[in-house]
Structure formats: structure tokens, C-alpha cells
C-alpha positions as CSV (number, residue, x, y, z in Angstrom):
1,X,-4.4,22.8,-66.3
2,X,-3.5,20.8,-63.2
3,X,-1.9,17.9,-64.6
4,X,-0.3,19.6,-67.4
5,X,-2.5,19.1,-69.9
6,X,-4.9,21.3,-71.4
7,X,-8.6,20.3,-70.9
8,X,-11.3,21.3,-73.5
9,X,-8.8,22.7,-75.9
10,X,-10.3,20.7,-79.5
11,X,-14.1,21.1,-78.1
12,X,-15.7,24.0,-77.8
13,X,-15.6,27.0,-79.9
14,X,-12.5,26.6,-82.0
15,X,-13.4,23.0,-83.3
16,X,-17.3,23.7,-84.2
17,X,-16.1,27.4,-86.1
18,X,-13.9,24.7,-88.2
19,X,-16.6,22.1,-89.2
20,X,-18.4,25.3,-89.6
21,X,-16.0,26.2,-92.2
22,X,-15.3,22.9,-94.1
23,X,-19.4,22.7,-94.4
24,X,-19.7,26.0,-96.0
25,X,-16.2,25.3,-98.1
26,X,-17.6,21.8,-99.4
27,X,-21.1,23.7,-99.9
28,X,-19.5,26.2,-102.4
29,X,-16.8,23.8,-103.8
30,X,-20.1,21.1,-104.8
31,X,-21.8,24.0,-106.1
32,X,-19.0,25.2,-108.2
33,X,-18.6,22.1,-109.5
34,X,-22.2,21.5,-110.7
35,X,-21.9,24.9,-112.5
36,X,-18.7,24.0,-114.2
37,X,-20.5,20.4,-115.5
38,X,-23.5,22.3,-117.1
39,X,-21.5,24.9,-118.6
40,X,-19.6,22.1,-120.0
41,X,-22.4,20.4,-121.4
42,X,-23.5,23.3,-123.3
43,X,-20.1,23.3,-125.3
44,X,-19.8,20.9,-129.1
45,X,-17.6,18.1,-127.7
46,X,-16.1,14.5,-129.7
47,X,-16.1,11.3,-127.4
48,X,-16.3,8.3,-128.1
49,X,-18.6,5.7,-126.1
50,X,-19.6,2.6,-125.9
51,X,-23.1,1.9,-127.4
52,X,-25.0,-1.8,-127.8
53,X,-25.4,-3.6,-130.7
54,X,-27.7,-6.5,-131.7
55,X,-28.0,-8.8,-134.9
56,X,-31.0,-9.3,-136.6
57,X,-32.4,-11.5,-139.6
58,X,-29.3,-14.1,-139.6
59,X,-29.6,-16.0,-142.9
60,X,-32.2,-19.0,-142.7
61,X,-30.5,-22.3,-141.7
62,X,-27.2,-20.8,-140.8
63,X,-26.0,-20.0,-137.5
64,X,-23.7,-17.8,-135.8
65,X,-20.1,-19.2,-135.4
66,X,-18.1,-17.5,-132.8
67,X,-18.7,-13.9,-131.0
68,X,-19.8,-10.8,-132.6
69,X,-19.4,-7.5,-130.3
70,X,-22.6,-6.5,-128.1
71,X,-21.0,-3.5,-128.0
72,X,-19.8,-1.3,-130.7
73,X,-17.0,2.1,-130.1
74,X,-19.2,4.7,-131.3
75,X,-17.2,8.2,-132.0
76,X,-19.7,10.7,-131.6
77,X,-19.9,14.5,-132.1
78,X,-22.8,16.6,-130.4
79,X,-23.9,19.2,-127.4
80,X,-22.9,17.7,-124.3
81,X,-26.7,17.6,-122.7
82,X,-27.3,15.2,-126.1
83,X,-24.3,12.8,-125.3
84,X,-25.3,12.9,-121.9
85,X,-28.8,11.7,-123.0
86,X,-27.2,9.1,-125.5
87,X,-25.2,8.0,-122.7
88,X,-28.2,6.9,-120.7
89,X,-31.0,6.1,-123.0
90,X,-28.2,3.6,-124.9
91,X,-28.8,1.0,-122.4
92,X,-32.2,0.4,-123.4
93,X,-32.2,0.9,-127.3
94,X,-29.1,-0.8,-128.9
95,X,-28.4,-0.2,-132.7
96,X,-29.5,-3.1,-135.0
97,X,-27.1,-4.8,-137.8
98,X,-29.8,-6.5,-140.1
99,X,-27.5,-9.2,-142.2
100,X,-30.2,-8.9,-144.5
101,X,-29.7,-5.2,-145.3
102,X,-25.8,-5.4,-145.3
103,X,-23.2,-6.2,-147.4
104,X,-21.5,-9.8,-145.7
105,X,-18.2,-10.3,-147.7
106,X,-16.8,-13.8,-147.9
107,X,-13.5,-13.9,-146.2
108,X,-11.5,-15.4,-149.6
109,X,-8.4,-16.7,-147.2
110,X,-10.8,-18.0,-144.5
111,X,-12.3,-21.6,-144.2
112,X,-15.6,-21.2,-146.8
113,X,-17.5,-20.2,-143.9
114,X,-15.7,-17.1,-142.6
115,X,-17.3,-13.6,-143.3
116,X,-17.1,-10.0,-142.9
117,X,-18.9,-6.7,-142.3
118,X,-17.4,-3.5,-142.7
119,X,-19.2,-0.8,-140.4
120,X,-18.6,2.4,-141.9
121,X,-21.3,1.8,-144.7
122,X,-23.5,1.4,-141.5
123,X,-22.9,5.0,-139.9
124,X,-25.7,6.7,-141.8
125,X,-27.8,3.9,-140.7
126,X,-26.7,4.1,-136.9
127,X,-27.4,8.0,-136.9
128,X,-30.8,7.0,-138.1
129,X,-31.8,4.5,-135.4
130,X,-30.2,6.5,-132.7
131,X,-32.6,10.0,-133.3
132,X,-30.1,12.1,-131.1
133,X,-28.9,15.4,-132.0
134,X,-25.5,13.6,-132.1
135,X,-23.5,12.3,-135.0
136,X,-21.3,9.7,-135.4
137,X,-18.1,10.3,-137.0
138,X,-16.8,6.3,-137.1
139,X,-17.7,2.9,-135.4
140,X,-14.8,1.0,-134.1
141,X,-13.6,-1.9,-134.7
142,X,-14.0,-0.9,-138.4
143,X,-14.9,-4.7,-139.6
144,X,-16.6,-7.7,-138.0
145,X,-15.8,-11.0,-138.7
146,X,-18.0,-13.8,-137.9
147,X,-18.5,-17.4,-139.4
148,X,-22.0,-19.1,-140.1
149,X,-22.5,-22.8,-139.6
């Protein structure tokens, strides 16, 4: 300390026993933190996600006027690890609306060409083609409305 100033003082042993300790800290807090999220998973939970959604067998000559979702607000109930698995396997295999297996109501105030879905008939039918341990409890929004030209 000629100059007065201390040389060496935040090298050496003092600084390394620190980065020491903040490595074996973060260690222990990541892998608390991992045991927390699968202990988690374990437990019955209600979410909601959302899940895609595609349209099959539109009505022969007609065409779709204006935007259906691609994406539905499925509330689901299940074991974590399933809607965990539902999460990621939903990108690949979206639910299907066949117009020919649903009930399309004619919008009576609309133009003659306006019509309507209601999507809790469909819930059974969702729970089928998802094959997940889950269950959905309701779909959101609770009617589509589309018009065919």
C-alpha cells in the first residue's frame, strides 16, 4: 500500500471463495426448483390452454366467408405430467370440426348466409380425438360464427 490504495484486495482468495459460493447456491436453488416442478406435476390441476383447431368437410360449393379460430381455449382438468404432454404433442395434432357431423345453425338476424356452431356439444368429441388422460371441462369462445358463400 504505497500509493494508498490496496493492491490485490477483490483477487485472490476472498473473490474465488464467493463465485465458489454463488455456484454452489445456484446449483441447489436449480435443483430445488426442478423438484418443486415435478412434485407439481404430480398434483390434479385446471388450466386452460390454447389448443389448434381445423375444419373439415365444408359443404360442397360453399365457401368459407370470413375467419374461423385456428385456435380454440381449451379448459382442461388432468395430472400435470398429462397437460404437460398435451401441451406439447398439441402442436402437431389439432382437433377437427367436421361441418358434416355438426349441428350449423342459421343465424335468423344475419344476412341468409350467416351461421353458427355452438362448441359445447363438441366437448365429448374433442376428449375423443385428443386420447390424453385429460378432460375438458369447456371450449371457449362457446359459439363460432362463420358465413358460407
Amino acid at each position: 500500500m504505497k500509493d494508498g490504495t490496496r493492491h490485490g484486495s477483490l483477487t485472490g482468495k476472498g473473490w474465488t471463495r464467493i463465485n465458489k459460493n454463488l455456484l454452489i447456491f445456484t446449483f441447489f436453488l436449480l435443483l430445488s426448483f426442478i423438484f418443486w416442478y415435478l412434485n407439481s406435476l404430480s398434483k390434479e390441476l385446471d388450466t386452460s390452454i390454447k389448443y389448434p383447431v381445423s375444419y373439415a368437410n365444408i359443404p360442397v360449393g360453399k365457401a368459407l366467408d370470413g375467419d374461423l379460430p385456428s385456435r380454440l381455449e381449451l379448459m382442461i382438468k388432468g395430472h400435470g405430467y398429462s397437460i404437460l404432454k398435451l401441451r406439447i404433442t398439441g402442436r402437431g395434432h389439432p382437433v377437427v370440426i367436421d361441418f358434416s357431423e355438426v349441428g350449423t345453425y342459421h343465424d335468423e338476424n344475419g344476412k341468409p348466409a350467416d351461421y353458427y356452431i355452438i362448441t359445447a356439444p363438441l366437448i365429448n368429441n374433442f376428449n375423443v380425438q385428443l386420447l390424453s388422460e385429460c378432460k375438458i371441462m369447456s371450449v371457449k369462445p362457446d359459439t363460432l360464427f362463420f358465413s358460407l358463400k
